[in-house]
C-alpha positions as CSV (number, residue, x, y, z in Angstrom):
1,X,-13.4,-33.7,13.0
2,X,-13.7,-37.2,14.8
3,X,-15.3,-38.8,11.9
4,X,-12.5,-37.9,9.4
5,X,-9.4,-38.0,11.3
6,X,-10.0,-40.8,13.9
7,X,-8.9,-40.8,17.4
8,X,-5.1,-42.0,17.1
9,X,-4.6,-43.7,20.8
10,X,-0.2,-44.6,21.0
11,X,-1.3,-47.7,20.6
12,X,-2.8,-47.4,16.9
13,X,0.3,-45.3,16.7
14,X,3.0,-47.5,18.0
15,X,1.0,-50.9,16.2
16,X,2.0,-51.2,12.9
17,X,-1.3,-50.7,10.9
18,X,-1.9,-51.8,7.2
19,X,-4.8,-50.3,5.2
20,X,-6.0,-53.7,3.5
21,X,-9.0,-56.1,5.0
22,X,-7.6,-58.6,7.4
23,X,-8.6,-62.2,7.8
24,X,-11.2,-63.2,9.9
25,X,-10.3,-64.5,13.1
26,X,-11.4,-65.9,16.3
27,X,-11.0,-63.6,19.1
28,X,-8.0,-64.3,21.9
29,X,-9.0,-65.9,25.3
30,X,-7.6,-62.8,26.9
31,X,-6.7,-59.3,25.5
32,X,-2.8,-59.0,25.2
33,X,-0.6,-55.4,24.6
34,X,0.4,-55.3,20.9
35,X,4.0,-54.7,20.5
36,X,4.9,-51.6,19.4
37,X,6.5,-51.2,16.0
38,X,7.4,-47.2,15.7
39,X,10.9,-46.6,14.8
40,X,10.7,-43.4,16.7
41,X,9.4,-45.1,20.1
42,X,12.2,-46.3,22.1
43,X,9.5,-49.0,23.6
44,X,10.4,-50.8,20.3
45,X,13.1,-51.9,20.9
46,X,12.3,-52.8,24.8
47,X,9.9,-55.2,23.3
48,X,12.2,-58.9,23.2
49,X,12.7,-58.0,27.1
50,X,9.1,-57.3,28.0
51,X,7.3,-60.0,26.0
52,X,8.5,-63.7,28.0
53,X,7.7,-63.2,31.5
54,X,9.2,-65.0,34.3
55,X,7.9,-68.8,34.9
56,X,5.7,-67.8,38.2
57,X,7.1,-69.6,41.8
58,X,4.8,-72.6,42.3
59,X,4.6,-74.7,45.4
60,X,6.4,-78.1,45.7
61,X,2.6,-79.8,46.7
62,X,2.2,-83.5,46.3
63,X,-0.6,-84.2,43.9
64,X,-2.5,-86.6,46.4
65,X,-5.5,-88.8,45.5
66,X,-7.6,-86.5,47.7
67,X,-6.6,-83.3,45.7
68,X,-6.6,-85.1,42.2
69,X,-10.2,-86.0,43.2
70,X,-11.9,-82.6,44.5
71,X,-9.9,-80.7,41.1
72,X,-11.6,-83.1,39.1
73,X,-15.2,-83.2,40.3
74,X,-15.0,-79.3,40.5
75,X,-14.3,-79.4,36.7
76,X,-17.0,-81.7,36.1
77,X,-19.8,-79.6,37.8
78,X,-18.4,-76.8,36.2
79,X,-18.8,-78.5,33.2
80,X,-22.1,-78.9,33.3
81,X,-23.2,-75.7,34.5
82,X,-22.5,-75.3,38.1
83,X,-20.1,-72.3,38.9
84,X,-20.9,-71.5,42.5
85,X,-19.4,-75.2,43.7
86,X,-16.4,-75.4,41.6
87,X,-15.7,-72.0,42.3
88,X,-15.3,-72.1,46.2
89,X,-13.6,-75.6,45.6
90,X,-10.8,-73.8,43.8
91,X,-11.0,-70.9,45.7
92,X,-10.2,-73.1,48.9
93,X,-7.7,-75.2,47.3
94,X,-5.9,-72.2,46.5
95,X,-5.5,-71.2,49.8
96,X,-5.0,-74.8,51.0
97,X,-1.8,-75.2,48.8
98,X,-0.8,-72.0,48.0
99,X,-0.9,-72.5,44.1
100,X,-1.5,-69.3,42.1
101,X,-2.7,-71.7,39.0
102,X,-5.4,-72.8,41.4
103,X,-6.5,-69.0,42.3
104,X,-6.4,-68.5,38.6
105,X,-8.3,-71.1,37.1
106,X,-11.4,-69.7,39.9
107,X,-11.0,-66.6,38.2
108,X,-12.0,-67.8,35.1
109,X,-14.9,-70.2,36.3
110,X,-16.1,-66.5,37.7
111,X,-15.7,-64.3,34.6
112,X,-17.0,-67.1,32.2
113,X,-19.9,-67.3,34.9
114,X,-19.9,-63.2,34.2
115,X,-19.6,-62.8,38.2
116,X,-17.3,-59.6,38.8
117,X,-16.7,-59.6,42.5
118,X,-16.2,-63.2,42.9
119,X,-13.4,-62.5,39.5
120,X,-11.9,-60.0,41.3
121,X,-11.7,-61.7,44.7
122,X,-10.4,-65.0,43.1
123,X,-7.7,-62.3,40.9
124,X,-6.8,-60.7,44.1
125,X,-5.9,-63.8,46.1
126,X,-4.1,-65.2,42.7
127,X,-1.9,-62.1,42.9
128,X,-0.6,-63.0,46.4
129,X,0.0,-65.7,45.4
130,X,2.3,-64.7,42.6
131,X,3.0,-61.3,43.4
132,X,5.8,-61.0,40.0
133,X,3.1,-62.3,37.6
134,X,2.7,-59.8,35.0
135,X,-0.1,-62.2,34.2
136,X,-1.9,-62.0,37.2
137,X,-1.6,-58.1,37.0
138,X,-2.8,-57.3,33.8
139,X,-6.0,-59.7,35.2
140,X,-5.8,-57.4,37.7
141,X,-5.9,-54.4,35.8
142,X,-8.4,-54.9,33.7
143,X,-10.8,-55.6,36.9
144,X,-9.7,-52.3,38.7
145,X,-10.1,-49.7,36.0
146,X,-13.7,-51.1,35.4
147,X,-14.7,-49.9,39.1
148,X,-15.5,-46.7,40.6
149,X,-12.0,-47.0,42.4
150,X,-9.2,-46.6,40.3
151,X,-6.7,-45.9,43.3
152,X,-5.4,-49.3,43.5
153,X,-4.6,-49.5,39.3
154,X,-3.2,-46.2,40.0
155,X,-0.4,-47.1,42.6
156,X,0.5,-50.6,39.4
157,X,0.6,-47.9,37.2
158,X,3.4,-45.7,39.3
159,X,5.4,-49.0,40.6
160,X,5.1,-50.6,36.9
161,X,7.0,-47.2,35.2
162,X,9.2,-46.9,38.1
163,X,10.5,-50.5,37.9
164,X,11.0,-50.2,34.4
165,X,13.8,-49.4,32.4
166,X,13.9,-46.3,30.1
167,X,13.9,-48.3,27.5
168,X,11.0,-50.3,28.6
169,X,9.0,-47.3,30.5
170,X,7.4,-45.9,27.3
171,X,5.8,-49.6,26.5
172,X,4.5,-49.2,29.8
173,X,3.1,-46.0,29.1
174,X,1.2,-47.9,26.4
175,X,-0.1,-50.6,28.5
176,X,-1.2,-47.8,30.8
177,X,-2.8,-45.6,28.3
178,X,-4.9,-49.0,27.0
179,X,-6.3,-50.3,30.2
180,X,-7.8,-46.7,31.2
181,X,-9.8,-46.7,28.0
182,X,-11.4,-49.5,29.9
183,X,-12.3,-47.2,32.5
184,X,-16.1,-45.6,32.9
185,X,-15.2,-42.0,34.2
186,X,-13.3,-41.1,31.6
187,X,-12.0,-37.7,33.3
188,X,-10.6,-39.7,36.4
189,X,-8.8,-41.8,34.5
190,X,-7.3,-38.4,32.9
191,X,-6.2,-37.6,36.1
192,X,-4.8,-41.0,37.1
193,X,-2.5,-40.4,33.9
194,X,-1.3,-36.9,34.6
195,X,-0.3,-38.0,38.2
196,X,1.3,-41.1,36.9
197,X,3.1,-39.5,34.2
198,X,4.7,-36.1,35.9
199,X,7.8,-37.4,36.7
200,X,8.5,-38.4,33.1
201,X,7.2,-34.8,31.8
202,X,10.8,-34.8,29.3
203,X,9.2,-37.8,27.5
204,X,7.6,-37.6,24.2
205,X,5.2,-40.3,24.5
206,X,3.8,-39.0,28.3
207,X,2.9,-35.7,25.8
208,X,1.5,-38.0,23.5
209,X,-0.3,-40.0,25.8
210,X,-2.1,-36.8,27.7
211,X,-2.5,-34.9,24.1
212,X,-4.6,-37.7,23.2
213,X,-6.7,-38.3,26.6
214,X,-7.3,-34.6,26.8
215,X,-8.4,-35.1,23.1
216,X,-10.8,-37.9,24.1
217,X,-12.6,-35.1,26.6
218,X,-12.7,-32.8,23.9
219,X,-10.4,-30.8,25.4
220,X,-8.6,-29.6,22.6
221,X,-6.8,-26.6,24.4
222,X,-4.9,-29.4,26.7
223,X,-4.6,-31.4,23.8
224,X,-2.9,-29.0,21.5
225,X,-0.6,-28.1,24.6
226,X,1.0,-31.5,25.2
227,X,1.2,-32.8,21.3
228,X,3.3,-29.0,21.0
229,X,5.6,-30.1,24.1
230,X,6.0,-33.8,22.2
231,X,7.0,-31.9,19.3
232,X,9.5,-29.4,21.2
233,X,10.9,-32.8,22.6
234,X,10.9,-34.3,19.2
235,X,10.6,-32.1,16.3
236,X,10.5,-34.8,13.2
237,X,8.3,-37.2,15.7
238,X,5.9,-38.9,13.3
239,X,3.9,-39.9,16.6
240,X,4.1,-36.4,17.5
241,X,2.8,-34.2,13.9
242,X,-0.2,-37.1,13.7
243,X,-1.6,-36.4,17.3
244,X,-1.0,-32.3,16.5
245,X,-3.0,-33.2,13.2
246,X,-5.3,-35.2,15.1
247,X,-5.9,-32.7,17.8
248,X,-6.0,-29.6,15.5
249,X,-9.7,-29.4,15.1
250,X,-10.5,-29.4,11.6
251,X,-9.2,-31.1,8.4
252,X,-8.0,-28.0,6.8
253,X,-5.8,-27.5,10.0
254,X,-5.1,-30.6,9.9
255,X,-3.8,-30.7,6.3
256,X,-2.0,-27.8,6.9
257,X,0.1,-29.4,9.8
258,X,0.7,-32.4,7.8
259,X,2.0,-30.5,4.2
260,X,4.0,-28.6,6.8
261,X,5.9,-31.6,8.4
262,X,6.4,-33.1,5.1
263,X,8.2,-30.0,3.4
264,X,10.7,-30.2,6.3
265,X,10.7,-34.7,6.4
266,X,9.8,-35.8,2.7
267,X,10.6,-39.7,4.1
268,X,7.9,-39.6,6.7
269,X,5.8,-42.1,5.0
270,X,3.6,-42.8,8.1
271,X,3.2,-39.0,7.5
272,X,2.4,-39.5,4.1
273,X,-0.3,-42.1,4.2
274,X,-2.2,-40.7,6.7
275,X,-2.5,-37.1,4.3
276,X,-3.0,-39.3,1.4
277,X,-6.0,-40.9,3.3
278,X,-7.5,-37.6,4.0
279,X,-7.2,-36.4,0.8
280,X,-9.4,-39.7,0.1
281,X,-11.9,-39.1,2.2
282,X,-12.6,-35.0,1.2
283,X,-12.8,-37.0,-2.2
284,X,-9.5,-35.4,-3.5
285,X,-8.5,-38.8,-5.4
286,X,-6.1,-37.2,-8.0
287,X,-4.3,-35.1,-5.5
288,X,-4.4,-38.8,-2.9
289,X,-2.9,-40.9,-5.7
290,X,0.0,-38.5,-5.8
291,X,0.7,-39.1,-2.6
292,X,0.2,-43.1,-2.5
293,X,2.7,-43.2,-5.9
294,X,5.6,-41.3,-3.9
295,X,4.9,-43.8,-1.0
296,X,5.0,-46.7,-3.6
297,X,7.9,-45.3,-5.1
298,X,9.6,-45.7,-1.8
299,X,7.8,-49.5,-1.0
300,X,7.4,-50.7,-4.3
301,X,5.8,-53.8,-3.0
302,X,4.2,-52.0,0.3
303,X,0.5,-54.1,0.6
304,X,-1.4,-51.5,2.2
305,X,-0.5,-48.6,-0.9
306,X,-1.4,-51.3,-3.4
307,X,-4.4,-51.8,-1.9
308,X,-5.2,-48.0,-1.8
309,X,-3.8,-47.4,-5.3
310,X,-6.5,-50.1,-6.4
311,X,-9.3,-48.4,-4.1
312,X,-8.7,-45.0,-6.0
313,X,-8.7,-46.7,-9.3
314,X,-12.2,-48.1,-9.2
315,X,-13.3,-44.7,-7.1
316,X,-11.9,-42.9,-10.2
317,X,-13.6,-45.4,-12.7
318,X,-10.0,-45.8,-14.0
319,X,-10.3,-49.6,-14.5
320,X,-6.4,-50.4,-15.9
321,X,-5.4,-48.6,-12.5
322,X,-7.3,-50.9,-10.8
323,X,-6.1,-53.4,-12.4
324,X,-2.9,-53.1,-12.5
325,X,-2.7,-52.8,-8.5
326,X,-4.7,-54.9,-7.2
327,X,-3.2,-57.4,-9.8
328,X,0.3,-56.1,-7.8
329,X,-1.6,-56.4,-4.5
330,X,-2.6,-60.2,-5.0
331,X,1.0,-60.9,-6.2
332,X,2.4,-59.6,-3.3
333,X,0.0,-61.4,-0.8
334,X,0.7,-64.8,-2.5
335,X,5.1,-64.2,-2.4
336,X,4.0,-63.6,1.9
337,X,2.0,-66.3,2.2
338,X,2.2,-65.7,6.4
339,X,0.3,-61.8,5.9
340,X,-3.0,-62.2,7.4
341,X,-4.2,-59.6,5.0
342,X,-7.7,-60.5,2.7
343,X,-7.3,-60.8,-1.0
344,X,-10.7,-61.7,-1.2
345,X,-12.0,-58.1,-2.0
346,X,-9.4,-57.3,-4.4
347,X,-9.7,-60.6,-6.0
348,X,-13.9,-60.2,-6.9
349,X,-12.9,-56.9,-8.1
350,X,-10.1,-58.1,-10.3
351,X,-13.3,-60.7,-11.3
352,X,-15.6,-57.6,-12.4
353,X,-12.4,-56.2,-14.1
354,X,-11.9,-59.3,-16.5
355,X,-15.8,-59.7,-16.9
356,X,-16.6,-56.4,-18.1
357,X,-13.4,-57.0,-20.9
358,X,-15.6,-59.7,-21.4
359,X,-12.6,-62.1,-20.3
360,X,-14.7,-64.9,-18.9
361,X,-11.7,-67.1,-18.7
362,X,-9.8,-64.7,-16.2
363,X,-12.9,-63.6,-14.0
364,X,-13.3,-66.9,-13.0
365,X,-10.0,-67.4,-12.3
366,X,-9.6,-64.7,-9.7
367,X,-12.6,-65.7,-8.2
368,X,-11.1,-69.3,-7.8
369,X,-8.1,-67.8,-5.7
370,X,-10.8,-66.7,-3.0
371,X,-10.5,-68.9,0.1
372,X,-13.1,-69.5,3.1
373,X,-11.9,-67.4,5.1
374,X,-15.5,-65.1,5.1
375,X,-18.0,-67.2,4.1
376,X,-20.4,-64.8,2.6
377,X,-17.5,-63.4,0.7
378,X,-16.7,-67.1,-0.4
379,X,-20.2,-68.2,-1.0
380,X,-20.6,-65.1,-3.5
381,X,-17.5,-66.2,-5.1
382,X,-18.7,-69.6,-6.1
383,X,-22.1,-68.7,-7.1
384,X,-20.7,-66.2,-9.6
385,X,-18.2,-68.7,-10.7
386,X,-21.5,-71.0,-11.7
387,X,-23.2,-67.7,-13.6
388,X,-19.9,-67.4,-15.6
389,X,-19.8,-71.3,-16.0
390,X,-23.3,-70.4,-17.9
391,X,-22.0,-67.5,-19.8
392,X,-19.7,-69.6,-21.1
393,X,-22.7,-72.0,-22.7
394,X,-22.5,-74.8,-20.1
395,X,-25.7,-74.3,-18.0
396,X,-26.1,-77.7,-16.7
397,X,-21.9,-77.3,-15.3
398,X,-23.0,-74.3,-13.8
399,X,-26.7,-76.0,-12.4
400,X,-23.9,-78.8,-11.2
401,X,-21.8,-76.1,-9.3
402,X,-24.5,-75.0,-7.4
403,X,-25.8,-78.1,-6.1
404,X,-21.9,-78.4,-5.0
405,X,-22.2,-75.7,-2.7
406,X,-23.1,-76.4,0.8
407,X,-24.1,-73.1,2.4
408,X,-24.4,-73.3,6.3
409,X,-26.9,-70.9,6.9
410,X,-30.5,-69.9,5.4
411,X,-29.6,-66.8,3.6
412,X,-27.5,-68.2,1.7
413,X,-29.3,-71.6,0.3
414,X,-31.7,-68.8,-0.1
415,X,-29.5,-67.1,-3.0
416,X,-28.2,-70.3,-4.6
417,X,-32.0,-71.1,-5.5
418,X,-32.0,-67.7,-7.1
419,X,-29.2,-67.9,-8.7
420,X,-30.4,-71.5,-9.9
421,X,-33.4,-69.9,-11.5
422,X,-31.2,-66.7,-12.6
423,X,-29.0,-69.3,-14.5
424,X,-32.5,-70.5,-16.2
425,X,-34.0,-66.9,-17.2
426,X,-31.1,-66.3,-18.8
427,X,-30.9,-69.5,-20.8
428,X,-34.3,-68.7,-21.8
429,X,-36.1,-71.5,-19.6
430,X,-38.3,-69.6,-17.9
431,X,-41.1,-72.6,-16.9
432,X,-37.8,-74.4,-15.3
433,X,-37.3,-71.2,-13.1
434,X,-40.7,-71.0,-12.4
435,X,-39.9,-74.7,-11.1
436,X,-36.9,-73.8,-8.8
437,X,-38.5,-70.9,-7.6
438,X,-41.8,-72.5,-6.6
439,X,-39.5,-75.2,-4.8
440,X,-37.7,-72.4,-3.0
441,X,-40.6,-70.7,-1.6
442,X,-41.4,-74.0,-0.4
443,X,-38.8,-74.1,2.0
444,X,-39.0,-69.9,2.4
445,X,-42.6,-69.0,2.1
446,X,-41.9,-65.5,3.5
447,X,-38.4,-65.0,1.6
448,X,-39.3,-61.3,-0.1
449,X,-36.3,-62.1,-2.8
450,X,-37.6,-65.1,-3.6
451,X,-41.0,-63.6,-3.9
452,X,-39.6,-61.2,-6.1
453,X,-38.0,-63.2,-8.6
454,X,-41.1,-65.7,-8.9
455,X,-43.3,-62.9,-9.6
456,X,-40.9,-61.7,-12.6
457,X,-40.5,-65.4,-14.2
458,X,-44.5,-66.0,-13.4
459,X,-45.3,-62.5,-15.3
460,X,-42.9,-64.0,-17.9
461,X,-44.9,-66.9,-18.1
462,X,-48.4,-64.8,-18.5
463,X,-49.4,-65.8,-14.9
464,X,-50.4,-62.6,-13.7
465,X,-52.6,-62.9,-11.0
466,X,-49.5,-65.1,-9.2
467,X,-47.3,-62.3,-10.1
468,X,-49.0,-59.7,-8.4
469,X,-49.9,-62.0,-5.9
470,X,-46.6,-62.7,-5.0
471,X,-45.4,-58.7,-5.4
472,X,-48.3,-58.0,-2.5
473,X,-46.4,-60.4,-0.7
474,X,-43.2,-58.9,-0.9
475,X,-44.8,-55.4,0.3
476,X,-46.2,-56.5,3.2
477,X,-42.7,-58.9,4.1
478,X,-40.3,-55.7,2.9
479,X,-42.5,-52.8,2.9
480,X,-39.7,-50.8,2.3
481,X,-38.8,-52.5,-1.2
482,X,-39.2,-50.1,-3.5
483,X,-39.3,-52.8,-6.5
484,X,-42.0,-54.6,-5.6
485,X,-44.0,-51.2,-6.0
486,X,-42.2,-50.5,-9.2
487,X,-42.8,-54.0,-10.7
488,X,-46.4,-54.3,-10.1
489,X,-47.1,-50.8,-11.0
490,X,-45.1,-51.5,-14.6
491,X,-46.7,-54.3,-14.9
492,X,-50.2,-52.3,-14.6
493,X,-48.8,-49.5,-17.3
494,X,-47.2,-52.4,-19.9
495,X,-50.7,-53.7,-19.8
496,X,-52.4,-50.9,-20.5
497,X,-54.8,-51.6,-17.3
498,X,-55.7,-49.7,-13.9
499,X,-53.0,-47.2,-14.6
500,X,-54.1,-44.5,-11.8
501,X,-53.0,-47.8,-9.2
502,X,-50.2,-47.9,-11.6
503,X,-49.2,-44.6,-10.9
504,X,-49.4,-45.1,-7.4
505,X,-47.5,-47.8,-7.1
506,X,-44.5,-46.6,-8.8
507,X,-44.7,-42.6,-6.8
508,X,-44.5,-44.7,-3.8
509,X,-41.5,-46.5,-5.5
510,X,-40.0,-43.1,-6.5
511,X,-40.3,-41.7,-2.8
512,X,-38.5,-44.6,-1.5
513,X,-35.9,-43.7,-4.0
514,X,-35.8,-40.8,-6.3
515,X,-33.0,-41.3,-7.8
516,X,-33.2,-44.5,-9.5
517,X,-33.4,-44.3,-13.3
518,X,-35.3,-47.5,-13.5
519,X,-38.1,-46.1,-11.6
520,X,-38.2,-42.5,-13.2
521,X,-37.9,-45.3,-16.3
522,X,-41.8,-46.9,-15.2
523,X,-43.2,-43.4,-14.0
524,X,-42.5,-42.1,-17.7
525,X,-44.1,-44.6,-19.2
526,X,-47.2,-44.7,-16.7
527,X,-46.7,-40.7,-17.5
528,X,-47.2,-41.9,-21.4
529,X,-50.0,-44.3,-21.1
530,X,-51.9,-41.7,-19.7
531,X,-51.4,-39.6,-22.3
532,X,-49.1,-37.2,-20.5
533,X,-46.3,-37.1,-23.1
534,X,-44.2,-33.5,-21.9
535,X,-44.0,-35.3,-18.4
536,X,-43.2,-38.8,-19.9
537,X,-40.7,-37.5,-21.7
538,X,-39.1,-35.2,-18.8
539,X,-39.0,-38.3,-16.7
540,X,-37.7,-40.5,-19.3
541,X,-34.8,-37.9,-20.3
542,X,-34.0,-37.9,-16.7
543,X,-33.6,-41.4,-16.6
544,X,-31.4,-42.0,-19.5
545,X,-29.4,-39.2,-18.5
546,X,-28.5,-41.5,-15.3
547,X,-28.4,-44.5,-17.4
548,X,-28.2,-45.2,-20.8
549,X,-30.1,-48.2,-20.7
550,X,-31.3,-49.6,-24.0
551,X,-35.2,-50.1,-22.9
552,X,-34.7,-46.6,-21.5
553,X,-34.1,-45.5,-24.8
554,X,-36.8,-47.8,-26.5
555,X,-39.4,-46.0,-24.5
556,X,-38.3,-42.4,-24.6
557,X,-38.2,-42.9,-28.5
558,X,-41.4,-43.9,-28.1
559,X,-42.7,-41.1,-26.3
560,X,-40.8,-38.8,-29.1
561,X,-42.6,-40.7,-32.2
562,X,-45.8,-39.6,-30.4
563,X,-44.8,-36.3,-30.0
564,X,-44.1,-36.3,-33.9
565,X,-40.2,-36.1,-33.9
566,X,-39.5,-39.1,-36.1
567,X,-36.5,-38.4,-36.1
568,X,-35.8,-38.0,-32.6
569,X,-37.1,-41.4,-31.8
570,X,-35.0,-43.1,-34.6
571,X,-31.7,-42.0,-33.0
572,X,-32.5,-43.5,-29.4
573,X,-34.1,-46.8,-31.2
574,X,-30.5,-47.1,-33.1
575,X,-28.8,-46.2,-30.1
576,X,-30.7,-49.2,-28.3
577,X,-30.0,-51.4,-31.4
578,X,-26.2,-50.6,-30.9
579,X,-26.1,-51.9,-27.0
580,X,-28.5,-54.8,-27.4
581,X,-29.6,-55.8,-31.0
582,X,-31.6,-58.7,-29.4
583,X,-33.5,-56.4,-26.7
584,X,-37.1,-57.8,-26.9
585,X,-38.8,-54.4,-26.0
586,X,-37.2,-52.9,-29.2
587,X,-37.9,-55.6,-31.1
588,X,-41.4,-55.1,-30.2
589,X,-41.8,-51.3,-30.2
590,X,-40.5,-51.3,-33.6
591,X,-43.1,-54.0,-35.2
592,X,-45.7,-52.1,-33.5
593,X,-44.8,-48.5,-34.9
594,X,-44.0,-50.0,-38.4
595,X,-40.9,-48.5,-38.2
596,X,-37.2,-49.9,-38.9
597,X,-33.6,-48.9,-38.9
C-alpha cells in the first residue's frame, strides 16, 4: 500500500506539487518551511505574515581595530582548515559583545566542521542572544529533535502554536509536523505531537497531522480514526479524503474513497489527479486518461496534466496523443518562462516522435530547445543531433558537431567516440571506425562499450581473432553483459566453427536475459547449424513474434526452406524485403539458396 499511494505528510499536502520533472538545482544553505498553497488550509493565507521575520536586536558595539582583527584571523584559519580556533574565537566574542550574528556564524564553523555538540552549544547561546529569532529557533529545532531529548523542542512546539494566531497556528502545525520527521524515535515524536496538539483537537489539520504520524507507525487503526474526525470537521476537505485514501490500507479501498468523494465534489481536482495517478500505476491508462481530460477540461493549460496526458500517450503507444501534449506541454512552459519545470524529457520524446515520421527536420529541432540544465540529458541531445545531421547526408557536419562538444566527465567523451564511429558504420566506413575506436580504447582500455563496438566493426573488417579478443575482454570487464556472450557465440554459428562453444555462449546470453528476441534470434540459428531445425525454428518463431525484425525473418525462412516449405520461407524473405530491401543478410541468403522474389 506504501509503494503505490505514498505517504502524504501536510506538507506534500499543503505544497503545491506538479507532476512534471523539475530543474536541477543546487541545494539551499539551510532547509526553509514551504509555504503552504491549499485553498482549504487557513495557514494559506497566514503565509505574507509569517514569511518576513523581525530584523533581530543587535548591540550598538564599536567595531574596534582589536575586534576587526581577531574576526578576521578567525576566518582565515577557518579558511584553511582549522575549526577548533576560530570556533572558540567566535564563541568568546559572542559573549564578549553580546552579538547573536557572532553566536551564529560559530554555529556554522561547527556544523560545516560536522561537530554536533559544539553546533548546538554555539545555537543555544545564539538564541539568548536573540531570543525572537525565528531563525535562531528553527537552528534550534532542527538540533533538538535529532537527540534523544525532545523535551525542550516540545515546550517551542507548545509556545510556537500558542503565540500564534488562528490563522497562522495551522502553518505552525506544519512546521511542527516537518521537524519531527527529523527525529530518530519515531513513536516519541508521535507523542510529542499528540500532547502538542490536544488543545486544538476541533482543528482539521491536528487530525491530519496525527492521521498521518499514526500512519507512519503503521498504525492504521489511529490513522483511520483521526483522518474520519478531519472529515467530520470538514466533509469536502481535499486534505482530509487524500489522508483517509492514504490511510485506507489498500488501493481498492482507496479507490473506493476517492470515486466516493468525487460523486459528492466533481471540482476536486487535487482529488482527481491523485485517482487518475493510481489508475496509472494499476496500469488502468484508458480509464486514467479520462480522468486527466476532465482535469484538462477544467485547466486547459494545467503543466502537470499535459505532462501526464503525454506520459499515457507513449505508455499506450498512441504516438499523436503524445504528440499533441507534450507539443501543448512545451508551449506552455515556453509562455511561463519563470516555471522551473524540465522540458527536456518531453522535448527528446517529441524528438523520437518526428524521427520515426521520418521528420528529420523537426527531431532536431526539439532536440535544439534542450538546455543544460542536466547534462547527461543535454549531452544526449547533442549527440543525437550529430546522428541526424548524418541521416540527413552530411557526415563530416555531424563528425564536426561532435568534436564541438565538450563533455566534462569520462563517460561521456566515452560515448561521443562511439557515436563518432557509429556515424562511420553507418556511412559504410568501417576501417575509419575501426580508427576512432582504436583511438578510444587508447584513452579507455577497460571501457566494456567501447570494447564492444570495436569487436563489431573489427569482425566487420574480417579481423576475428581482435574481435573475439576484444568480446573476452568485455566479459571479464562486464561479466554480466549478456551481448558480449551473444556476439561471440554468433559469430562462432555464422562461421560455421566451434558451434558447441557457440551454443554456450549464447545459453549463458539467454539466462541473463530470456526474453530478448535477438538472443533467442542467435540460439535458433546455433539450433540450425547444428542441424536441429524443429528447435531452430521454435526459437526463431519466438523471436519474431517479439520482434519482427527483417534478419529475424531471413533466418527463420531459412530454417523453413530446409525443412522443405518453400513456400513458407518465401513469405518471411518478402516480408524482410518489404522492411529493408538493402538488408545484407537477405541479400546473401537468397544468392546462396538460388532463390528470388
Amino acid at each position: 500500500m506504501k509503494n503505490a499511494f505514498a505517504i502524504v505528510t501536510l506538507s506534500a499536502l499543503l505544497a503545491a506539487c506538479g507532476v512534471a520533472p523539475q530543474k536541477q538545482a543546487g541545494s539551499a544553505a539551510a532547509p526553509r518551511p514551504a509555504a503552504p498553497a491549499e485553498p482549504d488550509a487557513p495557514a494559506a493565507e497566514a503565509t505574507a505574515s509569517t514569511d518576513t521575520p523581525p530584523a533581530e536586536a543587535l548591540p550598538n558595539n564599536e567595531l574596534t581595530g582589536d575586534l576587526l582583527f581577531r574576526i578576521t584571523k578567525a576566518e582565515l584559519e577557518f579558511k584553511s582548515g582549522n575549526w577548533q580556533g576560530p570556533y572558540i574565537t567566535m564563541m568568546a566574542l559572542a559573549q564578549q559583545t553580546r552579538d547573536p550574528r557572532l553566536a551564529r556564524r560559530a554555529a556554522e564553523m561547527a556544523v560545516t566542521a560536522k561537530q554536533s555538540e559544539q553546533a548546538l552549544a554555539a545555537v543555544r547561546l545564539w538564541r539568548g542572544l536573540a531570543p525572537d529569532s525565528e531563525e535562531a529557533t528553527q537552528f534550534f529545532l532542527g538540533f533538538a529533535v535529532a537527540g534523544d531529548d525532545l523535551s525542550e523542542a516540545e515546550a517551542i512546539f507548545e509556545q510556537r502554536l500558542k503565540a500564534a494566531t488562528p490563522m497562522q497556528r495551522p502553518l505552525a502545525m506544519f512546521q511542527m509536523q516537518q521537524f519531527l520527521l527529523r527525529a530518530k524515535d519515531k513513536a516519541a515524536a508521535f507523542g510529542v505531537q499528540q500532547r502538542v496538539l490536544l488543545p486544538y483537537d476541533n482543528t482539521l489539520e491536528a487530525h491530519l497531522i496525527l492521521a498521518q504520524s499514526a500512519f507512519g507507525l503503521n498504525d492504521l487503526d489511529r490513522a483511520r480514526e483521526e483522518a474520519g474526525k478531519a472529515l467530520a470537521i470538514k466533509p469536502d476537505s481535499e486534505l482530509a479524503i487524500l489522508t483517509s485514501a492514504q490511510v485506507s490500507g489498500d488501493i481498492e479501498s482507496a479507490m473506493k474513497i476517492l470515486t466516493g468523494f468525487l460523486e459528492k465534489y466533481p471540482k476536486s481536482n487535487e482529488v482527481r489527479a491523485a485517482y487518475a495517478r493510481i489508475l496509472v500505476d494499476n496500469k488502468q491508462y484508458e480509464e486514467a486518461r479520462k480522468e486527466f481530460l476532465i482535469l484538462l477540461k477544467e485547466q486547459p493549460d494545467n503543466i502537470a496534466v499535459l505532462y501526464a496526458l503525454g506520459v499515457l500517450g507513449t505508455q499506450t503507444n498512441n504516438v499523436d496523443e503524445a504528440e499533441k501534449y507534450f507539443t501543448r506541454f512545451v508551449t506552455v512552459l515556453e509562455e511561463h518562462p519563470s516555471d522551473e519545470r524540465d522540458p527536456s524529457k518531453a522535448l527528446l520524446i517529441l524528438s523520437q516522435i518526428a524521427e520515426q515520421k521520418n521528420d528529420l527536420d523537426a527531431a532536431y529541432n526539439w532536440l535544439s530547445k534542450v538546455e543544460n540544465s542536466d547534462e547527461k540529458i543535454y549531452m544526449a541531445a547533442r549527440m543525437k543531433m550529430a546522428v541526424l545531421t548524418a541521416r540527413k547526408g552530411d557526415v563530416d557536419g555531424a563528425r564536426k558537431q561532435l568534436a564541438e562538444l565538450t563533455p566534462t566527465n569520462a563517460a561521456d567523451q566515452a560515448q561521443i567516440f562511439q557515436t563518432d564511429a557509429q556515424l562511420l558504420r553507418d556511412a559504410g566506413d568501417h576501417r575509419a571506425a575501426y580508427t576512432v575506436l582504436e583511438n578510444a580504447l587508447k584513452r579507455y582500455p577497460d571501457n566494456p562499450d567501447i570494447l564492444y563496438d570495436y569487436a563489431l566493426v573489427a569482425e566487420k573488417l574480417g579481423k576475428v581473432e581482435v574481435m573475439e579478443k576484444a568480446l573476452r575482454q568485455v566479459m571479464i570487464a562486464a561479466p554480466d553483459n549478456q551481448h558480449a556472450y551473444n556476439a561471440l557465440g554468433y559469430s562462432l554459428a555464422e562461421r560455421n566453427e566451434r558451434l558447441p562453444e557457440a551454443l554456450s555462449l549464447i545459453d549463458k546470453a539467454l539466462q541473463m536475459a530470456p526474453g530478448d528476441p535477438f538472443i533467442m534470434d542467435s540460439m535458433g540459428w546455433v539450433q540450425y547449424r547444428l542441424g536441429h531445425l524443429d528447435e531452430a525454428e521454435s526459437y526463431l518463431r519466438r523471436a519474431y513474434a517479439v520482434r519482427s525484425d527483417p534478419e529475424i525473418a531471413v533466418h527463420l525462412g531459412e530454417v523453413l526452406f530446409a525443412k522443405g516449405d518453400v513456400s513458407g520461407a518465401q513469405k518471411l524473405w518478402k516480408e524482410a524485403h518489404a522492411k529493408d530491401p538493402q538488408n545484407d543478410a537477405l541479400k546473401a541468403t537468397l544468392a546462396r539458396l538460388n532463390q528470388s522474389l
